[in-house]
N, C-alpha and C positions, 0 to 999 in steps of 0.2 A: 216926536215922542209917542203918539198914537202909535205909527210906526211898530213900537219899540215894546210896548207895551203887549201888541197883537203878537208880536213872533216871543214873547216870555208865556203869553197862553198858550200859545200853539206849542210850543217845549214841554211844558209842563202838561198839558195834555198826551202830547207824543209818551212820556213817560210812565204818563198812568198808565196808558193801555199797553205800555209794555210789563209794570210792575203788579198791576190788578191778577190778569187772569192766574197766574203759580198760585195767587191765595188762596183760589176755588179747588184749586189739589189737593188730594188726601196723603201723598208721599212726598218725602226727599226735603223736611222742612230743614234740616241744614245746610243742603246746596241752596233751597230759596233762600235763607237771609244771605250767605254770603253773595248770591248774587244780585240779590236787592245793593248791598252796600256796595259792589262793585260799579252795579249800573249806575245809583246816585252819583257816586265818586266821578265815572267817566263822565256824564254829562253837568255836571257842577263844575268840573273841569274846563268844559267845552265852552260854556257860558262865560267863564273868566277870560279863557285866552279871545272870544269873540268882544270882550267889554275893553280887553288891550286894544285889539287891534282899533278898536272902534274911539279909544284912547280916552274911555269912560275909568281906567281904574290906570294908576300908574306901578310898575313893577314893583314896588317896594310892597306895596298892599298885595298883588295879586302872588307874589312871594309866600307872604303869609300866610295868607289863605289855603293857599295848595297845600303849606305844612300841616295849617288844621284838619284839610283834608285827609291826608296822607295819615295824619294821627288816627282821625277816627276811621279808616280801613284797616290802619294793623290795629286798633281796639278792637274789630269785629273778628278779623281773621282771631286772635290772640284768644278769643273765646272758646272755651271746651265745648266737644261740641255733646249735644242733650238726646236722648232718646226721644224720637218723636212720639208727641200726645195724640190720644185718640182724636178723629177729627170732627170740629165743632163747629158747623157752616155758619151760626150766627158769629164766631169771634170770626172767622174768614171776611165776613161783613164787619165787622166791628174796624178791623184795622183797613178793611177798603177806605171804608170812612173816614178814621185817624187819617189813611195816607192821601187821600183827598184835600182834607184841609191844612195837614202838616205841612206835606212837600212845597204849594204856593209860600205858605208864610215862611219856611226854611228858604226859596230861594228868594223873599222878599227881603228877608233880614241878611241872606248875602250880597245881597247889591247893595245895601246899606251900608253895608259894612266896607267892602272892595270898589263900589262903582261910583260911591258918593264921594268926591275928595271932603266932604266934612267930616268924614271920619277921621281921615290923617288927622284933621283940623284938633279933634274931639280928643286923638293920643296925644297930640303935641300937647294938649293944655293941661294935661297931668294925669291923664284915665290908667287904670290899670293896663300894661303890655302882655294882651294875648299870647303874642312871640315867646317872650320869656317863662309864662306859663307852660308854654305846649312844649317849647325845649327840655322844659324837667316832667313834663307828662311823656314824652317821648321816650326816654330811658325807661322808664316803669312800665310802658306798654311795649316796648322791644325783651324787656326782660319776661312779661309775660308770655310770649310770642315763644320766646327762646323756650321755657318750659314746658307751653304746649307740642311741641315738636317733637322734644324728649319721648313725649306721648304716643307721639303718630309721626314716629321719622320717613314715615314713605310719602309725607305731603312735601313735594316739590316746588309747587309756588309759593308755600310755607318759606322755605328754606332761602330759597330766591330773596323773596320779602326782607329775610331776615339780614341777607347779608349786604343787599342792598344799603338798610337802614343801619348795620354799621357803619356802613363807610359815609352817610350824612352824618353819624356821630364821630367819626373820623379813629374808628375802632376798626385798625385796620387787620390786624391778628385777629380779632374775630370772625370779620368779614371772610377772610382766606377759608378759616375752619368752616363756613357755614358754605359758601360755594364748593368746599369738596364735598359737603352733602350731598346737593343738588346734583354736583355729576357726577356723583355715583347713582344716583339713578337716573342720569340722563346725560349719559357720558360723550356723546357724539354733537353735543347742540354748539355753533362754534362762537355764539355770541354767548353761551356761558363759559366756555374756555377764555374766551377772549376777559369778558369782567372777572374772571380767576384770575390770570396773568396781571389786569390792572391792577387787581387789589394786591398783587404776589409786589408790586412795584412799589406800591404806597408802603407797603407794611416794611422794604427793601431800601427804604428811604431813596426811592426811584432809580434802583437797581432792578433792569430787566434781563439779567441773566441767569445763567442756571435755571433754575424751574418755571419763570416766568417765562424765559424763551421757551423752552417745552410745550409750555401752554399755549404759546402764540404758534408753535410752529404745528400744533396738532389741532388748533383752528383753523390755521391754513391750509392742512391736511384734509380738513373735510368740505370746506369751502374758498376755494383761492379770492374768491373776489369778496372777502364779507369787509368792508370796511374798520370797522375800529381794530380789526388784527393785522391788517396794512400797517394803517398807522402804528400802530405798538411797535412792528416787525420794522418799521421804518427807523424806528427810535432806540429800538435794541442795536440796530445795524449803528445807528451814530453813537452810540455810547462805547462801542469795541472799537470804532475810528474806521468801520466802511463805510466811507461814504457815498459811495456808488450804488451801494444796496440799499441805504439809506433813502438816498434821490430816487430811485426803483419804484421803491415799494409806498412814496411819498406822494407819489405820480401818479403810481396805481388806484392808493386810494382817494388821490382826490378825484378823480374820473369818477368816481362813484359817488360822491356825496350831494347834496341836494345846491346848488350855486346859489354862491353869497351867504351860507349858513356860517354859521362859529368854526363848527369844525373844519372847515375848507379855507377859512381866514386862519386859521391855526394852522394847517398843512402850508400855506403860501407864504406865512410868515417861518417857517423852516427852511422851507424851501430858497426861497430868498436870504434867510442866512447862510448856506450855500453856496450862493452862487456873488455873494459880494466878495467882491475883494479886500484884500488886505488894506486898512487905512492910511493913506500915502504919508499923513502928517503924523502918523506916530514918531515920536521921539527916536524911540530906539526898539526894538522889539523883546527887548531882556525888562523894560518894565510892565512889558504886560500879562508876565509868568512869575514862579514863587521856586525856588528849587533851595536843594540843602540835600543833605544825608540821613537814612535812616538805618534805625539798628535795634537789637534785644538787647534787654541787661542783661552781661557777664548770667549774674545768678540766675535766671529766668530761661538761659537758651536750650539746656538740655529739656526741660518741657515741651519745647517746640519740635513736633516729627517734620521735616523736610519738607513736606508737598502739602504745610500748609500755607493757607493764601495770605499776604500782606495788603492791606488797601493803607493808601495814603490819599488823605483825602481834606479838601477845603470845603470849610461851610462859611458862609457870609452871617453874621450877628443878624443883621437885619431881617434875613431869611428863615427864619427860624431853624429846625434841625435839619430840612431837606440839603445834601450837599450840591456845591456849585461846581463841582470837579473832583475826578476818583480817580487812581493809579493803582491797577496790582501787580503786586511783585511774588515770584514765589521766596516763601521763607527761606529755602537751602542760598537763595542768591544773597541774603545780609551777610556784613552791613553791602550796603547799595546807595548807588547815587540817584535821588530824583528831580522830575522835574516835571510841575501842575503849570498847564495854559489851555489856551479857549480849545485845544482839539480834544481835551479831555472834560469839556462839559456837558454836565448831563442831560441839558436840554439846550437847544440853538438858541432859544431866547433868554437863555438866565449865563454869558458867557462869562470867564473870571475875571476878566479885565474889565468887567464893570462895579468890583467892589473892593471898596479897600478900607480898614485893615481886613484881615480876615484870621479864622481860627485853623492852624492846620494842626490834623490828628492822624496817626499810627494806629492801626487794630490788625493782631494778627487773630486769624480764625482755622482752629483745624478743622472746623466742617467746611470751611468754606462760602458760608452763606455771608451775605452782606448786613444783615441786622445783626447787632450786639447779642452774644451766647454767654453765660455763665461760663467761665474760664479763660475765656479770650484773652490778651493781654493788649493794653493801651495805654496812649502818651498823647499829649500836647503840647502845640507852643499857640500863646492868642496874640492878640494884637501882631498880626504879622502884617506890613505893608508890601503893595505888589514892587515888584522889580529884589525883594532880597534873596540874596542867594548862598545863605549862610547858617541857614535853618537847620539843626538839632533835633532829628525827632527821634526820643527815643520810648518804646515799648517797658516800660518799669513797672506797669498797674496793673490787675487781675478782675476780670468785670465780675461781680459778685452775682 
C-alpha cells in the first residue's frame, strides 16, 4: 500500500509540473484551460485503467467513471470561448495553489469512488446513481457542444467530439451529419472516413452499401492497411454475398490488430463462421430460410419508377430494429419470388436460423438508401416461423 500511495504522489506531482508553468503565461488562456482539462482527462484516465489492471476497481465502476469523465471534457470543450483578461500574476498564483490542493483531493475522491469496491457497496444500498445523472447531463452538454460549433464550425475536434458522443447516445443521423463536418475539413484522414461509414451503418440499420462503401473504399484509398476499414470492407463484402473478399480483407485486418484484443476475437469469430461447415444434423435445409412472394398494390404501382430498389428484409423481435437478413430486388422485377437464409445475414454472428418467429417486411425506396424516407412504401407479415414458405408480402403503406 506504501507502494501505491508513493507512485499516486509521484503522478500527481508529474501533473503539476506539467499543469503549473501555462499559468505563469500572459497569452492563449483558452488553449490553456482546454488543455488543462484534456490533460486531467488523459491522466485520470490512466489512473483507472492502471487500478483495473491492478483489479483495484471492477469494470462496471470504472465504466462510469470514464462517462463522468468524458462528461466533464465535452462541458469544457462546449464552453464559449472568452476574450482573454489582462494578466494578473497573483491569480496566476492563486489557481497554482487551488490546483495544488484541488488535483490530490479530486484524485483522492476518485479512488474512492472507482478503486474502493465500497463504493458499489454504498450504490447498492440505495445512494443516488451518478450513471443516471450523467446520462441526462449528457444530452444538455452535447447540445451545448452542438451550438457552440454553429459558432466556430472550423473546430475539427469539436466536430469529432461531437459525433463521436452521438453515436454513445445512439443518435445515429446526427452522428453522420456531424462527421461530414469534420471531413470537410479534413477530408483525407482515413480513420475519419472510416467512423463516417460506421456511423453511415448504424444509422442504415447496418447497411454498408451505397455511401458507407464509398466511405470505406476512399479510406482505403488513402490508407490500405488502416484496420477498422478492413473490417468494415470485410463486412460490406459479406453482406453482397463475396465471400472471398470478405475472408480477404478479414485477414488483412486482423494481421494488424493488437493479438488477443476484442476486435481480433471479433474478426476470428467471422472468420470462423466461414469457414464452418454446413450442420450435418440439420433436418432439412428448407427450415432454416423464410421465402414467399413479394409485390406493390395494384393502386400504388404507377408511383413506383422502375430502378427503384426493393429490400425484403427479416428482423428478430428480440433484436430490436437492426435486421437479421436483407434481399434486394429491383422494382421493375415485381411481383417476385423470395427467399431470406443465413447467406443473406448481415453479420456472421447474428445468422437467421438462429431466430424464430421473426417479423418479415417489404420497403420499396426510390432513392435507394436503406433507412426508411418519407414516401417509401411498406408491408409486413409478423410472427413468421422459420422453414414457411408461403409468405405474402405485400407493399400497400406509404412511410409518412
Amino acid at each position: 500500500m506504501t507502494a501505491l500511495w508513493l507512485a499516486v504522489v509521484a503522478l500527481i506531482a508529474g501533473v503539476l509540473a506539467l499543469l503549473l508553468p501555462p499559468l505563469f503565461r500572459s497569452s492563449g488562456s483558452a488553449e490553456i484551460r482546454q488543455a488543462l482539462a484534456r490533460r486531467v482527462y488523459a491522466d485520470q484516465l490512466a489512473q483507472l485503467e492502471r487500478d483495473l489492471d491492478a483489479q483495484a476497481a471492477n469494470p462496471g465502476d470504472r465504466a462510469q467513471a470514464i462517462e463522468e469523465l468524458q462528461r466533464q471534457l465535452l462541458e469544457e470543450a462546449a464552453q464559449p470561448e472568452a476574450a482573454a483578461p489582462p494578466a494578473r500574476p497573483w491569480m496566476a498564483w492563486g489557481i497554482a495553489l487551488g490546483l495544488s490542493v484541488a488535483l490530490p483531493a479530486a484524485a483522492l475522491l476518485l479512488y474512492q469512488q472507482v478503486g474502493d469496491p465500497r463504493a458499489a457497496a454504498a450504490l447498492a444500498a440505495g445512494t443516488a446513481s451518478p450513471h443516471e445523472r450523467a446520462g441526462q447531463d449528457m444530452e444538455q452538454v452535447v447540445a451545448r457542444l452542438a451550438v457552440r460549433l454553429q459558432a466556430q464550425p472550423a473546430d475539427i475536434e469539436g466536430w469529432i467530439m461531437l459525433a463521436r458522443s452521438y453515436e454513445v447516445l445512439q443518435r445515429y443521423d446526427d452522428a453522420v451529419l456531424a462527421y461530414r463536418k469534420a471531413i470537410e475539413l479534413a477530408p483525407d484522414q482515413p480513420q475519419l472516413l472510416a467512423d463516417y461509414a460506421d456511423a453511415l451503418g448504424s444509422a442504415r440499420q447496418g447497411d454498408l452499401g451505397g455511401p458507407a462503401q464509398e466511405a470505406i473504399d476512399a479510406a482505403l484509398a488513402v490508407d490500405p492497411k488502416h484496420p477498422k476499414a478492413l473490417a468494415l470492407a470485410g463486412m460490406a463484402a459479406y453482406q453482397r454475398g463475396d465471400t472471398a473478399q470478405a475472408r480477404a480483407r478479414w485477414q488483412a485486418a486482423r494481421e494488424l490488430l493488437p493479438p488477443d484484443s476484442e476486435a481480433q476475437r471479433s474478426i476470428d469469430a467471422s472468420l470462423a463462421h466461414l469457414d464452418a461447415p454446413p450442420p450435418a444434423s440439420s433436418p432439412a435445409p428448407a427450415l432454416a430460410r423464410i421465402g414467399g412472394t413479394v409485390s406493390i398494390a395494384p393502386e400504388l404501382r404507377a408511383r413506383v419508377p422502375p430502378q427503384a430498389t426493393v429490400f425484403v428484409l427479416a428482423r428478430a423481435p428480440s433484436e430490436g430494429r437492426m435486421p437479421v437478413a436483407v434481399l434486394r430486388i429491383a422494382a421493375r422485377d415485381l411481383p417476385a419470388r423470395f427467399v431470406l437464409d443465413d447467406s443473406l445475414a448481415m453479420t456472421p454472428e447474428r445468422p437467421l436460423s438462429r431466430f424464430s418467429p421473426l417479423t418479415v417486411e417489404v420497403r420499396v425506396s426510390a432513392s435507394g438508401q436503406a433507412a426508411p424516407q418519407p414516401g417509401d412504401l411498406y408491408g409486413a407479415v409478423r410472427d413468421v416461423a422459420l422453414g414457411r414458405d408461403d409468405v405474402a408480402l405485400l407493399a400497400d403503406e406509404q412511410v409518412k
